[in-house]
C-alpha positions in Angstrom: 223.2 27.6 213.3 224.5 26.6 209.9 226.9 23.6 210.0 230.7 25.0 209.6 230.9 22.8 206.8 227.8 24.4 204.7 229.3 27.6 205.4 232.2 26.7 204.1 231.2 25.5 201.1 229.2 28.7 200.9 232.3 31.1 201.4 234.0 29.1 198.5 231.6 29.4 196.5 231.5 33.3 196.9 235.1 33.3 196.0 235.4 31.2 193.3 232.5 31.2 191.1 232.5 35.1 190.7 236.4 34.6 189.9 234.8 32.0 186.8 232.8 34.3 185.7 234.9 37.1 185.5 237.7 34.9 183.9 235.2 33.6 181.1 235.3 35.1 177.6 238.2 38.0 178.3 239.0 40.5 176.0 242.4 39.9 174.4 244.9 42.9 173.6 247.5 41.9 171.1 250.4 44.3 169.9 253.4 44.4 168.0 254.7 41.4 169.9 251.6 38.7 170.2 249.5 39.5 167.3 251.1 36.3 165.6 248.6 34.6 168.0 245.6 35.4 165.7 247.5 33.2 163.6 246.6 29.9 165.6 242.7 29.0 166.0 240.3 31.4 164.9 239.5 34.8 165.9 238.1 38.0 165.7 240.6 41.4 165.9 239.6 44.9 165.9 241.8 47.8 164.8 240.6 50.9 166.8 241.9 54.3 167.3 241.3 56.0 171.1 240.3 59.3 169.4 238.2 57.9 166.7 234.7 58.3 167.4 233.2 55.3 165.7 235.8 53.2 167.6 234.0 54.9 171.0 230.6 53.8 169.9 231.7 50.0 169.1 234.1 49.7 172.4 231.2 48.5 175.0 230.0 46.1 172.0 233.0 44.9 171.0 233.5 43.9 175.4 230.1 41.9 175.2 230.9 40.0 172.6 234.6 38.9 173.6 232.4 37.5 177.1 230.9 35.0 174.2 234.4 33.8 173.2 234.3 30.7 175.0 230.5 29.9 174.4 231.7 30.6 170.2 235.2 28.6 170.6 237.0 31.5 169.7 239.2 34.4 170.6 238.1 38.5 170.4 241.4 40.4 170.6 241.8 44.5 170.1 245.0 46.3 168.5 245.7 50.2 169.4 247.0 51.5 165.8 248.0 54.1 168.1 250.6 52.5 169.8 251.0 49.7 167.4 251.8 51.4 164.0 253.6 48.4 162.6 250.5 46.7 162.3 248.6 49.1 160.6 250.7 49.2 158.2 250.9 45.2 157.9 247.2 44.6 157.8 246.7 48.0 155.5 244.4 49.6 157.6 242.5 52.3 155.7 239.7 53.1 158.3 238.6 52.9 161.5 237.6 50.3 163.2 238.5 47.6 161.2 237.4 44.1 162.2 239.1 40.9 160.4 238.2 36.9 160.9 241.1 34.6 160.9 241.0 31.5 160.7 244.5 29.2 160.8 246.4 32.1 159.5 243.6 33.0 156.8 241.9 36.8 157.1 238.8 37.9 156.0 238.0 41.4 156.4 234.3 41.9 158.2 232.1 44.1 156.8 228.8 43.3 158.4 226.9 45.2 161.0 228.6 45.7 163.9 226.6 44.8 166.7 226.9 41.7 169.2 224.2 39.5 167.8 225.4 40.2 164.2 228.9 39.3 165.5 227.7 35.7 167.3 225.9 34.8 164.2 229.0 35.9 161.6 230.3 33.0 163.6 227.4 31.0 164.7 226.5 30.6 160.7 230.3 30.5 159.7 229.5 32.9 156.8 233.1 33.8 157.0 232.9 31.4 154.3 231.7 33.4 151.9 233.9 35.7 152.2 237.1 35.4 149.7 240.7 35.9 151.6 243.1 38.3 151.7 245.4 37.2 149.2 249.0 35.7 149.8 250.5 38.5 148.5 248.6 41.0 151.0 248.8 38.6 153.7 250.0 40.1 156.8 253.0 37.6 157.4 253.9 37.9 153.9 257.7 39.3 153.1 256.0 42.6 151.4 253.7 43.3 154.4 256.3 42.7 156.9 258.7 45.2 155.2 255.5 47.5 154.8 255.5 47.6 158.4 258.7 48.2 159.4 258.4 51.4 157.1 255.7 52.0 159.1 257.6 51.9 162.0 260.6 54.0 160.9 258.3 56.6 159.8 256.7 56.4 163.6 260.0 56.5 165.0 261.3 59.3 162.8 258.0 61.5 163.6 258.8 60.9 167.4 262.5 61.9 166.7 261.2 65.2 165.3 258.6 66.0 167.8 261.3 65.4 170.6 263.9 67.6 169.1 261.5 70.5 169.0 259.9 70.2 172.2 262.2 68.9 174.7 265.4 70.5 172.9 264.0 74.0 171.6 265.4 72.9 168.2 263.1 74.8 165.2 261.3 73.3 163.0 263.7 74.1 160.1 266.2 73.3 161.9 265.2 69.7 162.6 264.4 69.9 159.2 268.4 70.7 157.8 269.2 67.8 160.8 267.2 65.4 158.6 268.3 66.3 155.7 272.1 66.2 156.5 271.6 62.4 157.9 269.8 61.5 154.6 272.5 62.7 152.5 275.3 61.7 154.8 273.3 58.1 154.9 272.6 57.8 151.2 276.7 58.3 150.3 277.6 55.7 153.4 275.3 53.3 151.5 276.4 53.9 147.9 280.0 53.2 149.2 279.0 50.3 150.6 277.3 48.9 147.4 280.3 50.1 145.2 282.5 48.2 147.8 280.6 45.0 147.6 280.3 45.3 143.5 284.0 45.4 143.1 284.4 42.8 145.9 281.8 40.5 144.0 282.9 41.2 140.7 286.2 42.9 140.4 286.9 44.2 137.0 289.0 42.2 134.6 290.2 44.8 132.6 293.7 44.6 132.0 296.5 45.5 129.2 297.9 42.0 127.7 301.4 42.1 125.8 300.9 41.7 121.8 301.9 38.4 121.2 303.5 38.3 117.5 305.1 34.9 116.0 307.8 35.2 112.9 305.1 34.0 110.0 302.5 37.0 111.1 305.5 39.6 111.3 306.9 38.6 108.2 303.3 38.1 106.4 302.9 41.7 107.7 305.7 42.9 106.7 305.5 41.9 103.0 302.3 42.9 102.5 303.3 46.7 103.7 306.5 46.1 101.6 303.5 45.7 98.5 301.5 48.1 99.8 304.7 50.6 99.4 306.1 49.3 96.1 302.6 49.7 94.6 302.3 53.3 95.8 305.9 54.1 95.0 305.9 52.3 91.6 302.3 54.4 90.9 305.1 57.9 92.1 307.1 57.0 89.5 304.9 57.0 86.9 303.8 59.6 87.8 306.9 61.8 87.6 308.3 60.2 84.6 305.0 61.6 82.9 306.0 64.6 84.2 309.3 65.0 83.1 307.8 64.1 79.6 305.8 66.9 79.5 308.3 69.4 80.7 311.0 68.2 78.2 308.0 68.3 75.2 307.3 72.0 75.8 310.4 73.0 76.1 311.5 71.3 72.7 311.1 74.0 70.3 308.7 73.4 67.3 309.8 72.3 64.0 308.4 74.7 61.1 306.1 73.8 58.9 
């Protein structure tokens, strides 16, 4: 008989070594809510579609190279763009799959061959390196990529909106169509009056009628000039009619004879 001690070492041993094993070198799924954890260490992050058939293929080898995580001293994590549309939109995923490398918040988009020895060495040989960044501008916790993806994410949630208002209420489609269309204008005019209400709150107009302020020297300067203005112009009447009246009284003088 085996001493109760060996064997229960050996029953340990069952337990926990097959537990090791299993716990080394996990796959890490990341979504909406962790993938700022790619932004710590270094890693290597998938983008994958359930439907896409590329995606398919690379599953199984994507799995046997996140068991090498711990051997590399890094992290393999996946993202469903399926149920994660945000981040397509904030790492501008184009096709599928898409692999990136970051490293302390840097990402480098892979475009090697995707298999698991070509994956150990892309870190093994740190060519990362030659790689150039994404730049700050397209950086996936930048401002602009953040506001991409919460487009993204309206858009998602408007589609879901639509399909839910055909299927589960019978609505047609162009009637879910005049639905959206009445919120988007009712929306826009809402938000118009609220930027005309902050304008004017911000920067009220200062238009506003003054009383003419006159003092005695102005009024009087003002007044004699118009009292010249008038003399000259009734002075120039005069003359006028006085040449007139000359001219009447000369015809009407008879003529002497010669």
């Amino acid at each position: 008989m085996f001493p109760f001690g060996f064997f229960h070492c050996f029953l340990l041993s069952c337990a926990i070594i097959p537990q090791a094993v299993l716990s080394k070198g996990q796959l890490k799924t990341l979504n909406e809510d962790t993938w700022s954890d790619m932004l710590t260490g270094e890693w290597m992050v998938e983008f994958y579609a359930p439907w896409c058939p590329a995606c398919q293929q690379l599953q199984p080898l994507w799995k046997e190279f996140g068991e090498w995580s711990d051997d590399l001293g890094i992290k393999v994590g996946s993202v469903d763009v399926t149920l994660n549309p945000g981040l397509s939109g904030r790492f501008m995923i184009a096709a599928l799959p898409t692999i990136f490398h970051v490293k302390d918040g840097e990402f480098r988009q892979y475009r090697g061959a995707r298999d698991k020895d070509s994956f150990i060495s892309f870190i093994e040989e740190k060519k990362w390196i030659n790689i150039d960044p994404v730049p700050s501008w397209k950086s996936p916790q930048s401002y602009q990529m953040s506001t991409v993806s919460a487009f993204f994410r309206l858009s998602m949630l408007l589609r879901s909106t639509h399909n839910t208002l055909i299927q589960d209420y019978g609505i047609p489609y162009w009637g879910s169509y005049i639905i959206f269309g009445l919120l988007t204008i009712l929306i826009g005019a809402f938000l118009g009056l609220l930027v005309v209400c902050i304008i004017d709150f911000f920067c009220p107009s200062r238009t506003s009628y003054q009383p003419l302020q006159r003092n005695a020297n102005s009024d009087d300067a003002a007044v004699g000039k118009k009292d010249e203005s008038e003399g000259e112009y009734e002075g120039e009447d005069v003359i006028k009619e006085d040449i007139g009246d000359a001219e009447v009284r000369r015809r009407k003088e008879p003529k002497s004879p010669k």
